[in-house]
C-alpha positions as CSV (number, residue, x, y, z in Angstrom):
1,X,0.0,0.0,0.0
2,X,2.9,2.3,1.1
3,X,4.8,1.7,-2.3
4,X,1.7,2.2,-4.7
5,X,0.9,5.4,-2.7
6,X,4.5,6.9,-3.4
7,X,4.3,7.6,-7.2
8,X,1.1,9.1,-6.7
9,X,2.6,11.4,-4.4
10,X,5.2,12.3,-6.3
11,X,3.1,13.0,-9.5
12,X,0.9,15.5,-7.2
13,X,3.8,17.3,-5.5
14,X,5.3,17.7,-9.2
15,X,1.8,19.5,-10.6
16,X,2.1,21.3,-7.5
17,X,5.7,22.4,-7.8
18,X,4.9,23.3,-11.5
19,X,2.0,25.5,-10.5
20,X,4.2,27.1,-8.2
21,X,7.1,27.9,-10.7
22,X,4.3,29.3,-12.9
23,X,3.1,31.4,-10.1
24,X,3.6,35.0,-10.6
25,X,4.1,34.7,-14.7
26,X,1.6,36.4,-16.9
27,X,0.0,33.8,-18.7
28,X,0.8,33.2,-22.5
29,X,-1.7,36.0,-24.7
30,X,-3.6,34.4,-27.9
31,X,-4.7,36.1,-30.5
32,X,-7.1,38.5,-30.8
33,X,-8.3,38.0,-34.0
34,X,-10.4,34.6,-35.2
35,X,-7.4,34.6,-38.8
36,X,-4.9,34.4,-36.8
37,X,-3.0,31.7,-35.1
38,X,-2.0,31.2,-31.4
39,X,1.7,32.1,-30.7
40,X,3.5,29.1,-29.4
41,X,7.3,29.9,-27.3
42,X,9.0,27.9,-30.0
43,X,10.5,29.5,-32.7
44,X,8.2,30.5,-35.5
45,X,9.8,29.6,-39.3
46,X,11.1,32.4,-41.5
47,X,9.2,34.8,-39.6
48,X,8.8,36.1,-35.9
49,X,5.6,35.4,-34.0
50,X,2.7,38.0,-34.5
51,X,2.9,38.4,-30.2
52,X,6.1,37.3,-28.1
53,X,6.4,34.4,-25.7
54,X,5.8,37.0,-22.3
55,X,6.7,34.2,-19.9
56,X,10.3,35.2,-19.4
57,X,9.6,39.1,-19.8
58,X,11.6,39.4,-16.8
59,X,15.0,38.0,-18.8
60,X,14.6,40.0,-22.1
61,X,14.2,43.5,-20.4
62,X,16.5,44.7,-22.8
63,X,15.2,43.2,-26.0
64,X,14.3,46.3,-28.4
65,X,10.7,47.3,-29.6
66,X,10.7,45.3,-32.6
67,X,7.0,46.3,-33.3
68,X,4.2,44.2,-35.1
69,X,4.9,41.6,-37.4
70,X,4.1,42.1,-40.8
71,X,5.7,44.4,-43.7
72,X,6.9,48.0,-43.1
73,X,4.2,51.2,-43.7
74,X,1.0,48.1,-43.6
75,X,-2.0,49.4,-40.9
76,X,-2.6,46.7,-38.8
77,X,-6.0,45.1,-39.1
78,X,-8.0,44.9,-35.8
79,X,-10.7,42.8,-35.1
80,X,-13.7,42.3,-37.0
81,X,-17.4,40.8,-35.9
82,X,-18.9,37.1,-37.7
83,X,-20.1,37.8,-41.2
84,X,-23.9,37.3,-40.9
85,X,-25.7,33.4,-41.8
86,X,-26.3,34.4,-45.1
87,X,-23.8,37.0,-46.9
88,X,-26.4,36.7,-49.9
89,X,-29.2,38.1,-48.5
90,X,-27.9,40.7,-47.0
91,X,-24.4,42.0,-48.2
92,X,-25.2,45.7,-47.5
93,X,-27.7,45.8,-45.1
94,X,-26.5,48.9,-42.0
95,X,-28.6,49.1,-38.8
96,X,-27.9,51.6,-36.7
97,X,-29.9,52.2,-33.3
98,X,-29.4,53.8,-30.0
99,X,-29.2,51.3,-27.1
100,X,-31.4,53.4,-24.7
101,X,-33.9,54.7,-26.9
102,X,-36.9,53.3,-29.8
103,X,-35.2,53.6,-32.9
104,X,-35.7,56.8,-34.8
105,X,-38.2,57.7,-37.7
106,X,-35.9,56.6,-41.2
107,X,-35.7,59.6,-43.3
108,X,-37.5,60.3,-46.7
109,X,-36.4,59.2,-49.5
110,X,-36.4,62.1,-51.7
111,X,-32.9,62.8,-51.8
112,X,-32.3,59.3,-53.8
113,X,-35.0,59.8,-56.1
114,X,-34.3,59.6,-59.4
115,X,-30.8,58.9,-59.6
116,X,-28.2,56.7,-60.8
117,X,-25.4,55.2,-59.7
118,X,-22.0,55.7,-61.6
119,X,-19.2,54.6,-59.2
120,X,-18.7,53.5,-55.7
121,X,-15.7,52.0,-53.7
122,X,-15.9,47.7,-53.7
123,X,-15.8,47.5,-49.7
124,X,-16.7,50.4,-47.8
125,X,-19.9,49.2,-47.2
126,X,-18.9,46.3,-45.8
127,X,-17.5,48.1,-42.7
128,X,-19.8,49.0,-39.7
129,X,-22.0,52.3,-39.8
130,X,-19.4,54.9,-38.1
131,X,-20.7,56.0,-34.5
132,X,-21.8,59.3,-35.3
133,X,-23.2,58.7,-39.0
134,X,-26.6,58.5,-40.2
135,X,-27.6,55.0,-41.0
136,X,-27.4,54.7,-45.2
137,X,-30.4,53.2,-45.3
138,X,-32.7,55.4,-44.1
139,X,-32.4,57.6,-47.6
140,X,-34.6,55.0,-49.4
141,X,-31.8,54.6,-52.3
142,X,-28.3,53.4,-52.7
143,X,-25.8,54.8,-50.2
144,X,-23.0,55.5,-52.7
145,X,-25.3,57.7,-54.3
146,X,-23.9,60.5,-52.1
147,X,-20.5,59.5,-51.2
148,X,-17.4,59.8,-54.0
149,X,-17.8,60.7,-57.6
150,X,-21.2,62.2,-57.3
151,X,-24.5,60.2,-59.5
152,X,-26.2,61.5,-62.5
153,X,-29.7,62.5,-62.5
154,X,-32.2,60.9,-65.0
155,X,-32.5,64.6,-66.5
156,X,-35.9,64.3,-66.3
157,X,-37.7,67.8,-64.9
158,X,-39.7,67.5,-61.5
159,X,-40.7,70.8,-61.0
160,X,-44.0,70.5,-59.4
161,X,-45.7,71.6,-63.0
162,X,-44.6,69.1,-64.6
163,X,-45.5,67.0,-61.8
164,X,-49.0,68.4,-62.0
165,X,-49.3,67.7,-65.9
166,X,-48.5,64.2,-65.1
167,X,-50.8,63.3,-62.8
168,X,-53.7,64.7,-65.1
169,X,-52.5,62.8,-67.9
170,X,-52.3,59.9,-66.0
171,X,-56.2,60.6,-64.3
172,X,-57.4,60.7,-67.8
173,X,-56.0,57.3,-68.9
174,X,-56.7,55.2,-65.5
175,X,-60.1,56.6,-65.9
176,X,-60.7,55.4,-69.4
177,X,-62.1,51.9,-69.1
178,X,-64.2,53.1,-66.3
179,X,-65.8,55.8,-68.9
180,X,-66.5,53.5,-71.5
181,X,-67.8,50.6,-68.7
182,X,-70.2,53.1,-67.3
183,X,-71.8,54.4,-70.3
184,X,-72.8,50.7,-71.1
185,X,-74.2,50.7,-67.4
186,X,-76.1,54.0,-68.3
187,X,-77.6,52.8,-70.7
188,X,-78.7,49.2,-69.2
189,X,-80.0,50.9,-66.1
190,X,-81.9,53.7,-68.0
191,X,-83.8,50.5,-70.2
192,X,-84.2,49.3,-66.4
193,X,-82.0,46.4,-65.9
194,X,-79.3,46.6,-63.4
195,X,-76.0,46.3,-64.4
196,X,-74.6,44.2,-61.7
197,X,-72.4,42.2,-64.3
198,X,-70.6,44.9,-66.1
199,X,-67.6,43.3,-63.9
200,X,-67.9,39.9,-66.1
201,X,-68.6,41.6,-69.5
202,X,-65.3,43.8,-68.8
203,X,-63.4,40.9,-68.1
204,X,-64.8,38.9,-70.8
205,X,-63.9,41.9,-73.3
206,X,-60.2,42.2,-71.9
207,X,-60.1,38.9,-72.6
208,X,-61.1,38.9,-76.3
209,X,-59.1,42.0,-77.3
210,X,-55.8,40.1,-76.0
211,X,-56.3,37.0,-77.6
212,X,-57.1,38.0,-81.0
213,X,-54.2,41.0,-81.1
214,X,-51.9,38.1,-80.1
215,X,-53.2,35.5,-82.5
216,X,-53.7,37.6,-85.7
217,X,-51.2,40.5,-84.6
218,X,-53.8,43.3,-85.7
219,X,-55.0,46.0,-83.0
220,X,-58.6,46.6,-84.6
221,X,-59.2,43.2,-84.6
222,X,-58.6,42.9,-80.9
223,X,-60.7,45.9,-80.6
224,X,-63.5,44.4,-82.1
225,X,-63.5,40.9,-80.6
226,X,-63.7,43.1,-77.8
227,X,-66.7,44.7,-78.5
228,X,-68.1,40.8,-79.3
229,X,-66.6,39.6,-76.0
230,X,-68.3,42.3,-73.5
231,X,-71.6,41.7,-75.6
232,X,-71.9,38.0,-75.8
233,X,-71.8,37.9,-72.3
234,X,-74.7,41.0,-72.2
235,X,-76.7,38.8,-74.2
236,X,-76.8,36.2,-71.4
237,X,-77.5,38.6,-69.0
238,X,-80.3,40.0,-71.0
239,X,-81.9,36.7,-72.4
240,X,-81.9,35.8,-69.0
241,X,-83.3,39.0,-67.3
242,X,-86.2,39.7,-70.2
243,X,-86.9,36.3,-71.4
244,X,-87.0,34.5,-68.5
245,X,-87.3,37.1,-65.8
246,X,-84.5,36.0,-63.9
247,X,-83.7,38.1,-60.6
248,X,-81.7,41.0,-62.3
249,X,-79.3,41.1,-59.1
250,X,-78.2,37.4,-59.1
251,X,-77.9,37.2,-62.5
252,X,-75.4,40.1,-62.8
253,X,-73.0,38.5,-59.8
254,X,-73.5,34.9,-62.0
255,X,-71.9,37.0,-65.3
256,X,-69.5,38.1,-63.1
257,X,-68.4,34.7,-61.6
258,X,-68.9,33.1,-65.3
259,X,-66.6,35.4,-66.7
260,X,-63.8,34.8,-63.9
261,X,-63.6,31.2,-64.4
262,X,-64.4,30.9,-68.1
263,X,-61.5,33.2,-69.1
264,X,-59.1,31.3,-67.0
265,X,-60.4,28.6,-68.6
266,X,-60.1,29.7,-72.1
267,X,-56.2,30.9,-71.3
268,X,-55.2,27.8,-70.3
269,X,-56.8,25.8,-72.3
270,X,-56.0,27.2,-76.3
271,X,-52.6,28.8,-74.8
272,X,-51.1,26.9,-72.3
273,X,-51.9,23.5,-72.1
274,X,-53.0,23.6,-68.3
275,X,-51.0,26.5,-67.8
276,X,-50.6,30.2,-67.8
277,X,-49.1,31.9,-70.7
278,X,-47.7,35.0,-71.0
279,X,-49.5,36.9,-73.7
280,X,-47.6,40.2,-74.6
281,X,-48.4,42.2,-77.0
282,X,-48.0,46.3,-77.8
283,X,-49.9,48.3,-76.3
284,X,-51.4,51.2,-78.0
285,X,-49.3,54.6,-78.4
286,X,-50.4,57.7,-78.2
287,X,-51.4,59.9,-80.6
288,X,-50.4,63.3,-80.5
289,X,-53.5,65.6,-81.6
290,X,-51.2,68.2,-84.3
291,X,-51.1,71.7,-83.3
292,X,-53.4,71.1,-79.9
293,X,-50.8,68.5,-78.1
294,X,-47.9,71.5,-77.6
295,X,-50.2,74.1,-75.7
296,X,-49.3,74.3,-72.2
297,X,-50.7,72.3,-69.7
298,X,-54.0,71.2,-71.6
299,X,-51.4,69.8,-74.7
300,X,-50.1,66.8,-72.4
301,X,-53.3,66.0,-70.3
302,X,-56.0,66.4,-73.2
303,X,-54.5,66.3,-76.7
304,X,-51.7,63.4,-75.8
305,X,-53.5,60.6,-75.0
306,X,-54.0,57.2,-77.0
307,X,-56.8,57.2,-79.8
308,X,-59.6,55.2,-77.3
309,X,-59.4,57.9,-75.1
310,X,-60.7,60.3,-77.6
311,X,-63.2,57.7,-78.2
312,X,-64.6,57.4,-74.6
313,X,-64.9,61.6,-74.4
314,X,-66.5,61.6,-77.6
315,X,-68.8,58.2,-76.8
316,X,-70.0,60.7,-73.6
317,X,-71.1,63.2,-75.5
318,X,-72.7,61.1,-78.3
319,X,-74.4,59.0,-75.4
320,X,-75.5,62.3,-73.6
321,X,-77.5,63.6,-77.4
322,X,-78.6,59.6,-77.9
323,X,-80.6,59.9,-74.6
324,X,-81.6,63.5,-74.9
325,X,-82.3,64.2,-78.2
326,X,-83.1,61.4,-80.4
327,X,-86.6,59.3,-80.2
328,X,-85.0,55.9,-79.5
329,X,-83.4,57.7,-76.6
330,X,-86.5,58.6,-75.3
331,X,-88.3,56.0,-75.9
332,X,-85.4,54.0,-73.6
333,X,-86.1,56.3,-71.2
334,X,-89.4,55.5,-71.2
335,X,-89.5,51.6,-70.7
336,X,-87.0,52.1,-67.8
337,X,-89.4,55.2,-66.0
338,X,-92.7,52.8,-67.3
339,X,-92.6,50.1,-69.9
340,X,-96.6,49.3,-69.4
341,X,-96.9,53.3,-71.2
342,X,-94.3,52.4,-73.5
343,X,-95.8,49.1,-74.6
344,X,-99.3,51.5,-74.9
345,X,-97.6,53.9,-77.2
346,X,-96.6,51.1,-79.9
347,X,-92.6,50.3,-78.2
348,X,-91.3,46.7,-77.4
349,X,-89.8,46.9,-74.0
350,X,-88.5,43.4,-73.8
351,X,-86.7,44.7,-77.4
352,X,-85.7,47.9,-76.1
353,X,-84.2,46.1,-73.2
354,X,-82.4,43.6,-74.8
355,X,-80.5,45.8,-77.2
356,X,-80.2,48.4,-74.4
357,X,-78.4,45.6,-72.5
358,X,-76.4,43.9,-75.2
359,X,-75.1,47.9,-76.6
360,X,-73.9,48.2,-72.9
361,X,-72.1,45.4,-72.9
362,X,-70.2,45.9,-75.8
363,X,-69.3,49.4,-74.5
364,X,-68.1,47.2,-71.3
365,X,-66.2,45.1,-73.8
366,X,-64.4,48.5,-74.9
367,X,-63.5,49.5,-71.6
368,X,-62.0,45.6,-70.9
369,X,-59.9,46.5,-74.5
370,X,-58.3,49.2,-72.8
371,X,-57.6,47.7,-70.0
372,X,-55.6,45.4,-71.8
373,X,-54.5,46.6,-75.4
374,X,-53.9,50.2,-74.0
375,X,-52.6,50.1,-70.5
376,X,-50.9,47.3,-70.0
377,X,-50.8,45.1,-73.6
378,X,-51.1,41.8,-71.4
379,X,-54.5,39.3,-69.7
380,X,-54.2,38.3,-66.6
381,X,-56.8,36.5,-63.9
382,X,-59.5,38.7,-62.7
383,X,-57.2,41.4,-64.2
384,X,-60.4,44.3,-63.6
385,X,-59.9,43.9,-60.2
386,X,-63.0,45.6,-59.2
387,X,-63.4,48.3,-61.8
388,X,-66.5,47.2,-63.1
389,X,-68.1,48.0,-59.8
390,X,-66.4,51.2,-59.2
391,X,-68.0,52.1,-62.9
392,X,-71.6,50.5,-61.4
393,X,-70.7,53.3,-58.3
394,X,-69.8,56.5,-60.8
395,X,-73.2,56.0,-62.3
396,X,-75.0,56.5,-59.0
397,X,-72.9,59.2,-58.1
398,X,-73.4,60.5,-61.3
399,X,-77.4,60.4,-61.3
400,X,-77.2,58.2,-64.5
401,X,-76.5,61.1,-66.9
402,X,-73.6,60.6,-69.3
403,X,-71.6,64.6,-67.9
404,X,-72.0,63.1,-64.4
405,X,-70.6,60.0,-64.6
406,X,-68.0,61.1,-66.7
407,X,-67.1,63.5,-63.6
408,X,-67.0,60.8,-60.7
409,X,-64.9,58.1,-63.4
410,X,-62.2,61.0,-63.4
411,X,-62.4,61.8,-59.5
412,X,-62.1,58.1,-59.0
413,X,-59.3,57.8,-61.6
414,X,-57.8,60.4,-59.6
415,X,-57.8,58.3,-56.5
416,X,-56.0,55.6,-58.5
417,X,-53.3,57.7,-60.0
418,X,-53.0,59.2,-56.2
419,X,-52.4,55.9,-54.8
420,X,-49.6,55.1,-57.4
421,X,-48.1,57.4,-56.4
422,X,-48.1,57.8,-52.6
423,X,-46.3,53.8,-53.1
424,X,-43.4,55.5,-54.8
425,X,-42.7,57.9,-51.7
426,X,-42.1,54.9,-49.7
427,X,-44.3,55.8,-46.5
428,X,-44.4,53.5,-43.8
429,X,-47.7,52.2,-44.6
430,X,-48.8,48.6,-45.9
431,X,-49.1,49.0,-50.1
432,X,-52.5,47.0,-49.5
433,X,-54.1,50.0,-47.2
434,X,-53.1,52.3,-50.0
435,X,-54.5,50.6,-52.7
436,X,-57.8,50.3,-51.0
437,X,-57.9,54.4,-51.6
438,X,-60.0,54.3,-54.6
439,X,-62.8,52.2,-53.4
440,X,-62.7,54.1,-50.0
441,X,-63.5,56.7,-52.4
442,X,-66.1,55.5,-54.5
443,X,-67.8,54.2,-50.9
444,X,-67.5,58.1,-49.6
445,X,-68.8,59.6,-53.2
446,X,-71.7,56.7,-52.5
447,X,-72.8,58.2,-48.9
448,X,-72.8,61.3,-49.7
449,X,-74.6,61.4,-53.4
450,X,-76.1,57.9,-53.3
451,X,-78.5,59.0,-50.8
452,X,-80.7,61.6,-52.9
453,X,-80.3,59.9,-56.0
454,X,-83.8,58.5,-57.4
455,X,-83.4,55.1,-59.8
456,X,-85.1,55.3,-62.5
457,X,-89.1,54.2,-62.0
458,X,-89.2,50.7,-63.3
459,X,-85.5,49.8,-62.3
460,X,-85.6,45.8,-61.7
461,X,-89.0,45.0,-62.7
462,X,-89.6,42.3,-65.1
463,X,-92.3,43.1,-67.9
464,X,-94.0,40.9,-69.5
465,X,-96.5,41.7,-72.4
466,X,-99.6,40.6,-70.9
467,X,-98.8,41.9,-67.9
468,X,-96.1,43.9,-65.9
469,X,-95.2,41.9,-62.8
470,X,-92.3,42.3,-60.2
């Protein structure tokens, strides 16, 4: 027992005497950067250690400052944090906050706007944000915009004029399907038929236009399938509604929801074998009206605008003398204010109905062709988003007169050019809440006009010829 005890002994008092020797020593220093190695005492090869051995400081007192190792006139590197998870996704990305505060409002970003980028150092940005800088990011644009050889403007002019101009032009063009989809409701409801499914015969019409521009490569004839498009789905509607006397309400939402699936239908099927194509084709230019488009101000917003915008300013005013002053106009007054007196005085109202119907659905048709030929020369699903109904609300709001419903189509076009807009200033505000603006709109011009407006008499009611009935 005595004799296996001793070595054991002897192996503690020598950790011990160790731990005393070592006792007093500053402990060996590592390095303080994750690149570089550990020094070791040994002699490094071909080059001295980045940090001396310190553990016999006491016997080199007079060793001279030798400095850092490395090559002569180099900065030495310090340390540097972990590069994030993923250096892909966010290579430039600078947060900057105050420890003992909410982190302040970012700035705007007008001082980025509209400007391009010619030249800007390789890694500066992959430094941290200095301590007394304003975080990059809060501009909204590219931070070497502003630092180094200066960017180049587009060299386009912002002055709020121009700016002005602009947004007219663009009011007029957003509101141009809606014109054309609302004088088809004008004159459906003034016949006496609602025109809950000007939503499906716009979509249906879109549809058309696209297809036949991209299979025969002529414009006119996308126009005009069009025009067939928004009316063969009218004629449902109206077969339905006069014929059979079909609740006018449910059968406008069934046109609707018909239209939505039957065109995604259609596009897969002849296009794309199951699957969605994409259908581009040019969308219409403008045309330049000589000698009117260079006046100031009125030149860009009225005179330089693509040809079926003239057409939907000169369908108002041919829609406005059609009900006013022409006999069939009055006569479609009169089966939507009374068909059983119209019948008396020698009319057909379930005729008068039927064409009033099918004529607004091909002006629906029209306002789908714009929609797609002339704004954005592409079909997509459901691609009215709504627009049919906000045309169903400028007719209310415009007491079902072709003037007044050419006024509330502009203000609402208005509210759509706004939104666009206020999403390019980068506010920090959801994108959905602003694009709700124009149908937050339409719903305000609704409570505040819809009220005292008076439908027209007969609105709704079926007719038959034996009989009027509800």
């Amino acid at each position: 027992m005595a004799g296996a005890a001793r070595p054991r002994d002897r192996s503690a008092r020598r950790r011990a005497d160790r731990a005393g020797r070592r006792r007093g020593r500053p402990r060996r220093a590592l390095a303080h950067a994750v690149r570089l190695s550990a020094p070791h005492p040994r002699c490094q090869r071909s080059r001295r250690g980045l940090r001396r051995d310190l553990t016999g400081a006491r016997a080199h007192v007079r060793d001279a400052a030798l400095g850092r190792t490395g090559r002569s006139r180099r900065r030495h590197r310090g340390p540097r944090r972990a590069l994030p998870v993923d250096r892909r996704l966010r290579p430039r990305l600078r947060l900057q906050r105050r420890g003992h505060r909410a982190p302040w409002r970012p700035q705007s970003a007008r001082r980025a706007a509209g400007r391009t980028l010619l030249r800007i150092p390789r890694d500066r940005r992959r430094r941290h944000a200095a301590r007394r800088r304003r975080a990059h990011a809060a501009r909204g644009g590219d931070p070497g915009a502003h630092d180094g050889v200066r960017a180049l403007g587009d060299g386009t002019d912002r002055r709020p004029a121009t700016r002005v101009t602009e947004f007219l032009a663009a009011t007029i063009r957003i509101a141009t399907p809606l014109v054309f989809t609302a004088l088809g409701g004008i004159l459906s409801e003034r016949a006496g038929v609602f025109a809950v499914g000007l939503e499906g015969m716009m979509l249906a019409g879109a549809f058309a236009g696209v297809i036949t521009a991209f299979l025969s490569g002529s414009m006119l004839a996308g126009v005009a399938a069009s025009v067939l498009g928004g009316a063969a789905m009218a004629a449902l509607a109206a077969v339905a509604t006069t014929r059979f006397r079909a609740e006018q309400m449910v059968t406008g939402l069934a046109v609707n929801i018909l239209a939505v699936g039957l065109t995604s239908f259609l596009l897969r099927g002849l296009l794309g074998h199951g699957e969605a194509p994409t259908i581009r084709v040019s969308p219409l230019a403008a045309m330049p009206v000589p000698g009117l488009a260079s006046l100031p101000v009125l030149g860009p917003v009225l005179f330089s605008q693509p040809v079926l915008t003239y057409v939907a300013l000169a369908a108002a005013v041919a829609i406005y003398v059609f009900l006013v002053r022409t006999r069939p106009g009055l006569t479609l007054r009169a089966v939507g204010e009374n068909p059983a007196a119209a019948f008396a005085g020698g009319a057909d109202p379930l005729r008068v109905r039927m064409l009033a119907v099918t004529c607004g659905g091909a002006l629906a048709g029209v306002g789908g062709a714009v929609l797609s030929l002339q704004q954005v020369g592409t079909f997509t699903d459901a691609m009215t988003n709504g627009r049919g109904y906000l045309a169903l609300a400028a007719i209310i709001v415009g007491r079902w007169m072709p003037f007044g419903t050419l006024l509330a189509c502009l203000l609402f076009g208005a509210a759509d050019a706004l939104q666009l807009r206020v999403q390019g200033l980068r506010l920090p505000v959801s994108s959905y809440v602003i694009q709700m603006t124009p149908y937050v709109v339409s719903l305000a011009m609704l409570a505040g006009f819809g009220r005292t407006a008076q439908l027209p008499a007969a609105i709704g009611t079926a007719f038959a010829r034996d009989r009027p009935s509800s």
